[in-house]
N, C-alpha and C positions, 0 to 999 in steps of 0.2 A: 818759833812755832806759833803760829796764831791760836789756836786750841786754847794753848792756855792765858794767853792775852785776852782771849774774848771772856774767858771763866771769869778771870781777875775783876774787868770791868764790870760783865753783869752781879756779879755777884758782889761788887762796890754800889753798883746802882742800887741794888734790893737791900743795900743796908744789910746786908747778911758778914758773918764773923766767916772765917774759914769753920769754924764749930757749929757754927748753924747753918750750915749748908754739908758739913758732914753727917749732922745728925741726918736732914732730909733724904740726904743717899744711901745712910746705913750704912758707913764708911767709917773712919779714922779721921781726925782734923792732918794726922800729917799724910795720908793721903788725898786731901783736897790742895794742901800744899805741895805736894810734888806735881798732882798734875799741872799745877800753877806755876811751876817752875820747869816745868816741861819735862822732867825728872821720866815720869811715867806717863799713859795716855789712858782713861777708864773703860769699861767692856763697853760693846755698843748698848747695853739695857741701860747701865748707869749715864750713858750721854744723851740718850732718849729722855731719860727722869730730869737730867740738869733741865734741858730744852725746855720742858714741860714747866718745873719749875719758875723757872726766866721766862717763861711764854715767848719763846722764841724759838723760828724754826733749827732744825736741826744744819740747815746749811751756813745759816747767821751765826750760830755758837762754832761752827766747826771753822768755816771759813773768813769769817766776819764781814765787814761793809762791802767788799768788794763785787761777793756774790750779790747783794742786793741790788746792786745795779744790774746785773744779767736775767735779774727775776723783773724788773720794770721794762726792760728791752725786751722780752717775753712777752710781758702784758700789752706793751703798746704794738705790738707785731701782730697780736692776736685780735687789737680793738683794730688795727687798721685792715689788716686782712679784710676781719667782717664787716664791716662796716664800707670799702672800696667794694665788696663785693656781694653786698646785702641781696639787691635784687636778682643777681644770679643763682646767688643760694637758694634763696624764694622759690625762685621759678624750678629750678633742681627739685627742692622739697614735695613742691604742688606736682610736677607731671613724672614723678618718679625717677626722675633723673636724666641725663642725657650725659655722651661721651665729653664731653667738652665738661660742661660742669661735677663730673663725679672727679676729674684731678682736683678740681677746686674744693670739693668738698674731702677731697682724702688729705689735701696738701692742709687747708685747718684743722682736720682733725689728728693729723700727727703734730701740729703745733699745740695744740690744746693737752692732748696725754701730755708732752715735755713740758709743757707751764705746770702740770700736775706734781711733776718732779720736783718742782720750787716751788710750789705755793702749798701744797700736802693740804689740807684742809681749810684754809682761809680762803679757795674760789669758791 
C-alpha cells in the first residue's frame, strides 16, 4: 500500500515520532502506526490534516512519486498548448472568438480545470 509508505517517509523527513504526529492528528500513536503498517487507512479529514501537515498534496501522500510525474506532463502539456498557440488565443480573445479558435480555447481550458486536480492550490 503506498499510503502508508509515503506516511512513513514523510513523517521520517519532518523528524516527527509516530507520537508527534499522533498528537497533531488527535489520534493514538498506535493508530499512526497501523496506518503505517497498512493495518488501517485514516478518514479522508485526517489524510487532508497529514497533507497539510507534510505540506504535501494530497495525491503525493496518497499515491506517492509516481503521480508526480502525471502532474509535470500536465504542466508542460498546458505550457505547450499555450504557448504553440499563443497568437491564436490572442486573436480568439481580441475579436470575441471564432469557430475554429473556440475548440482551441475549450480544449486548454479542459486541460487547465484537470491540472487543477493535481496542483489544488500551488497554480
Amino acid at each position: 500500500m503506498i499510503f502508508s509508505e509515503q506516511l512513513s517517509k514523510f513523517r521520517k523527513e519532518a523528524n516527527l515520532t509516530q507520537e508527534g504526529l499522533a498528537e497533531k492528528c488527535d489520534v493514538s500513536r498506535q493508530a499512526v502506526a497501523k496506518w503505517e503498517s497498512g493495518e488501517s487507512f485514516p478518514d479522508i479529514y485526517k489524510v487532508s490534516k497529514i497533507a497539510k501537515i507534510f505540506d504535501v498534496s494530497l495525491e503525493a501522500l496518497i499515491w506517492g512519486e509516481c503521480q508526480q510525474v502525471t502532474e509535470k506532463e500536465i504542466a508542460k502539456k498546458i505550457y505547450v498548448l499555450f504557448t504553440e498557440n499563443m497568437e491564436s488565443l490572442r486573436t480568439c480573445l481580441l475579436t470575441d472568438g471564432h469557430m475554429s479558435n473556440k475548440e482551441l480555447v475549450t480544449k486548454l481550458r479542459a486541460e487547465i480545470k484537470r491540472s487543477r486536480l493535481f496542483f489544488s492550490k500551488r497554480l
